[in-house]
N, C-alpha and C positions, 0 to 999 in steps of 0.2 A: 321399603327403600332403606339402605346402609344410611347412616349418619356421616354425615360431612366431620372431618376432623383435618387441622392444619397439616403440613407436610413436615413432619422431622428432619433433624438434622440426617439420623440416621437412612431415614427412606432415601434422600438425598445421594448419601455416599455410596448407599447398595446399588446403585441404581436403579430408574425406573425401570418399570414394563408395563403393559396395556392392560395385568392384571390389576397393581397399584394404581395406572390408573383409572380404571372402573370402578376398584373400591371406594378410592378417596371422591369420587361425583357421586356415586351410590346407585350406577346406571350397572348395566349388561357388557360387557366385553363387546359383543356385537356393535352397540349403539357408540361405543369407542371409533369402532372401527370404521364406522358408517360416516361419522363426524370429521375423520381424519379423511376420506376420502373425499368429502365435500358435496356428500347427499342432502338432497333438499327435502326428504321425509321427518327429518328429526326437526322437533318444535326446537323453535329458536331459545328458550331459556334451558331445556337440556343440551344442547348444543355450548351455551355460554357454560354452563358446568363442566362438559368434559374440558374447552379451552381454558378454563380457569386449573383445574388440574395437571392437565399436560406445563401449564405455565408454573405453578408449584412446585411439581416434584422436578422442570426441568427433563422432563421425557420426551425423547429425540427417537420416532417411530423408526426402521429401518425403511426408506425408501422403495428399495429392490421389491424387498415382498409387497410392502403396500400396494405398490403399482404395477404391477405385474398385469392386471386385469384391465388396466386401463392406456400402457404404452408398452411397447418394445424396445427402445433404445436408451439410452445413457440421457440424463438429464445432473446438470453440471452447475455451481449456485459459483457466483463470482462476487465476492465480497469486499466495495470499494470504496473509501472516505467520500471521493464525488469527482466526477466530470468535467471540471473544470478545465482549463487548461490543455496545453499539447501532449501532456506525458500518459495521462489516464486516458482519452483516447485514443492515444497510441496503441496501448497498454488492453484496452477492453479490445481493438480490430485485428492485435496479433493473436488472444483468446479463441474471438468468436471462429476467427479464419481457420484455424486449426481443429476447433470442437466441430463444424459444419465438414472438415475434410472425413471427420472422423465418424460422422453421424448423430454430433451428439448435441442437445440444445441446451440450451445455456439462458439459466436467469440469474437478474441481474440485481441487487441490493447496493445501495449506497448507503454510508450510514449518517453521514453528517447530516441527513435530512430526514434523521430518525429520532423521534423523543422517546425510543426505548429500546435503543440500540440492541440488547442483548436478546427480548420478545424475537426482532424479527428476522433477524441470524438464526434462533431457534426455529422458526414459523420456516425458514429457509431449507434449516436441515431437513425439514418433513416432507419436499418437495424435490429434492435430486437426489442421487447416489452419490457424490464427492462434492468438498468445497475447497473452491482458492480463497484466502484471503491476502489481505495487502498486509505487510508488516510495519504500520504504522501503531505510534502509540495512541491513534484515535482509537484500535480496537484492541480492549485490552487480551494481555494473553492467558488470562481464567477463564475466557470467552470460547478461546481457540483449543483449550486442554476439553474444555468440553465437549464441544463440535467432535471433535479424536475420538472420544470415549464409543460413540457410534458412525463415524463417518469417516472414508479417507477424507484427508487436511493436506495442502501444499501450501506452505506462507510463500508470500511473492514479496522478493525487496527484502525476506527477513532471514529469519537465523533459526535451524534446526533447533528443535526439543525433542523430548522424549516420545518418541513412535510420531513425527509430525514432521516429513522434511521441508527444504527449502529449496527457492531457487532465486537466482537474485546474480546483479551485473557486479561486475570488479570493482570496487571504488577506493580503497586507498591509496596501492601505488598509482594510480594513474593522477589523484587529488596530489598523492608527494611530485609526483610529476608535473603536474599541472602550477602548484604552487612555486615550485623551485624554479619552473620556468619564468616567471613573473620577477622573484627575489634576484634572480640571475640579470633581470636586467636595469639590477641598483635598486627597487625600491626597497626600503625600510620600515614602511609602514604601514604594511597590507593587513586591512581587514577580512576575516571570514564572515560572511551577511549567510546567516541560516540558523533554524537550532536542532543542535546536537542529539538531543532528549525525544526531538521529532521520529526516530526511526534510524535503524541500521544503517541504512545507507549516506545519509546526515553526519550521523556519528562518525564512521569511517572514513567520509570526504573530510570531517575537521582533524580528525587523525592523522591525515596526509599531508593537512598543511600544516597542525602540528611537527610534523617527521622533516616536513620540508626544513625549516627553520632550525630542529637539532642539527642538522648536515649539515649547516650553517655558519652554525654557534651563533644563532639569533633568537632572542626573546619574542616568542607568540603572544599576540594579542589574545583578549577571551572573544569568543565570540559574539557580534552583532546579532541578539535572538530577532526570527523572522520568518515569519510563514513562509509557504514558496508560493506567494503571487503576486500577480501583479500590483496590486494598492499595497499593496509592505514595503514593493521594490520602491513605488513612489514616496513611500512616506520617511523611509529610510534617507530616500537621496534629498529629497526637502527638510530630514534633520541634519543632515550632514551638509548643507548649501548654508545653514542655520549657525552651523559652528556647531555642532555638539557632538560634533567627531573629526578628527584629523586622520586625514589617510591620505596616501599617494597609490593605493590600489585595493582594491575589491577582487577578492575571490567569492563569489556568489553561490549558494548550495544548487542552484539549478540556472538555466537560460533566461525562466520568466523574471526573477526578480535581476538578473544581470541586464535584459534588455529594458526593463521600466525603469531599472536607475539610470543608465545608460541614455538613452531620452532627456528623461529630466533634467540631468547636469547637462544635457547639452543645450535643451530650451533654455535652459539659466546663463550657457554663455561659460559653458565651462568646457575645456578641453580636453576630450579621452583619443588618445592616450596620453597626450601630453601633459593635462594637471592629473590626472589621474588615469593605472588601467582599468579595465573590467573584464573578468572575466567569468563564465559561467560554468554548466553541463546539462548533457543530454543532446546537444544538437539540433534543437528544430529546426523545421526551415528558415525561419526568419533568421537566424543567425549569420548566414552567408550571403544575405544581401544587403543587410545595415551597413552604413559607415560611422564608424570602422567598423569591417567584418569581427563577429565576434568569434575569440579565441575560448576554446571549450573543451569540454570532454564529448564524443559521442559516445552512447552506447544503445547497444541492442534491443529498444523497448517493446518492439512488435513483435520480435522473438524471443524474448521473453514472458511475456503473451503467450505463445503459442506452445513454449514449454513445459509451461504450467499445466495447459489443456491435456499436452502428451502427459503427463505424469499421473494427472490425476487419470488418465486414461489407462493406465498401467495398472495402477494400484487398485480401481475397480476389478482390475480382469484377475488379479490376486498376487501381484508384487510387493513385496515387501517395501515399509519405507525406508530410504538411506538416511546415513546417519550424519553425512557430510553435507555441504549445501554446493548444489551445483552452480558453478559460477560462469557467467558468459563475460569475455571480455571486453573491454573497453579501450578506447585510444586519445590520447592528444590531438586536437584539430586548431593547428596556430595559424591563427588569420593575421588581424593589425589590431584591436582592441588591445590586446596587452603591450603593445609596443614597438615589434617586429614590423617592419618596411615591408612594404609590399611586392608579393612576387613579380617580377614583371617577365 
């Protein structure tokens, strides 16, 4: 039997193949392959050999062939921080709906409920022909250059790299839009509740409201750092009930943290829009039946979803990636949360 020796940098860079790793477990190419397809002949401490290998050098088998023997159609890996929330179920039934028109199955990784995040994003690749992932900074993008090197890649929510497109909704002028609608009706004080560093879309919404304020010639606050959920929106609106922030408006990075704060100051006896606006994005439903109806951004998250699925559907079949990020538009929806009287 070959001797086990660690994985170099170099093996690394060359990248793997199913020869390297049989060398490096000190098994058969065959017994590789046998492992990878998830036969119950091979003893379970050779089995742990080859998965310790494949995890060393970082060897990302080519799906299509692997499986060839055991499926016929497209099998499609969607790669998401977590479930939470309105946006990511939105976000996973525009995916699924569109890969099921298309014939294609779709599993599912979340990672925030992963203790080793990068393992099963690999473990992942070894299982579909393409992946989506989310362009958040929860996953990082040495993960995603990876994944590329053997698989089509579509970041969702992110920003084009090199051979790895994107796709993702409009968010700044509609945020400059969004914002200046707010400062337009006098206030001076508006905070951004989100953070920027969270991901493309984040970044660009604080961008917007930055821009809104240079049209201005008004001084932008930095922004309120803030997950986008619900216990942030509350904790936020009980430091600011606290004193430890003056505002007469809230631009919020999504709906959930705009609607938890939104509550709160009002269980407290505070008045939106009158002591303060709020506003948010994304549109869920609960937005249009609160009072005040909250004033937002909607945009397109199920089909966004579903674009993903077409693309990476493309790119299997032999498309090349673009090099621009396809962007789906987005709109202002002004209810009464920011200020504006109601339609009657």
């Amino acid at each position: 039997m070959a001797k086990q020796h660690p994985a170099s940098a170099e093996a690394r860079s060359a990248g793997a193949t199913i020869y390297s790793v049989a060398d490096h477990a000190g098994v058969s190419i065959a017994t590789v392959s046998r492992v990878l397809q998830g036969a119950t002949v091979v003893a379970e401490a050779t089995r742990q050999k080859v998965l310790t290998a494949v995890e060393e050098l970082g060897y990302v088998p080519t799906g299509a062939a692997r499986s060839l023997a055991v499926r016929h159609h497209e099998a499609h890996g969607l790669v998401l921080p977590e479930l939470s929330g309105p946006y990511y179920a939105e976000l996973l039934m525009g995916f699924e709906a569109r890969a099921a028109e298309l014939a294609q199955s779709v599993v599912l990784v979340l990672t925030n409920s992963r203790t080793d995040m990068a393992a099963a994003v690999r473990q992942l690749a070894t299982r579909v022909d393409a992946i989506a992932v989310f362009g958040s900074a929860a996953i990082p993008a040495d993960l995603v250059r990876l994944l590329r090197a053997k698989k089509p890649v579509v970041v969702i929510a992110g920003e084009p790299q090199d051979g790895i497109e994107a796709v993702a909704a409009e968010n700044r002028e509609s945020a400059r839009e969004l914002a200046g609608h707010v400062l337009d009706h006098g206030r001076r004080r508006a905070l951004f509740v989100g953070d920027p560093d969270s991901g493309p879309d984040i970044r660009n919404r604080y961008a917007g409201y930055l821009a809104a304020h240079r049209d201005r010639g008004l001084k932008a606050a930095e922004p309120v750092l803030a997950r986008l959920s619900e216990a942030d929106g509350t904790a936020f609106a009980q430091r600011l009930l606290a004193g430890e922030h003056e505002a007469d408006a809230l631009m919020c990075a999504n709906d959930e943290l705009a609607l938890s704060i939104m509550t709160t100051l009002q269980d407290a006896g505070r008045d939106v829009p009158g002591d303060l606006a709020v506003v948010g994005w994304d549109d869920v439903m609960t937005a249009r039946y609160v009072r005040p109806g909250l004033t937002t951004v909607r945009q397109p998250v199920h089909e966004l979803g579903a674009l993903a699925a077409d693309r990476l559907h493309e790119l299997v079949g032999g498309e090349s990636p673009r090099t621009y990020a396809q962007m789906l538009p987005t709109r202002l929806v002004v209810r009464t949360s920011c200020g504006c009287l109601p339609v009657t």
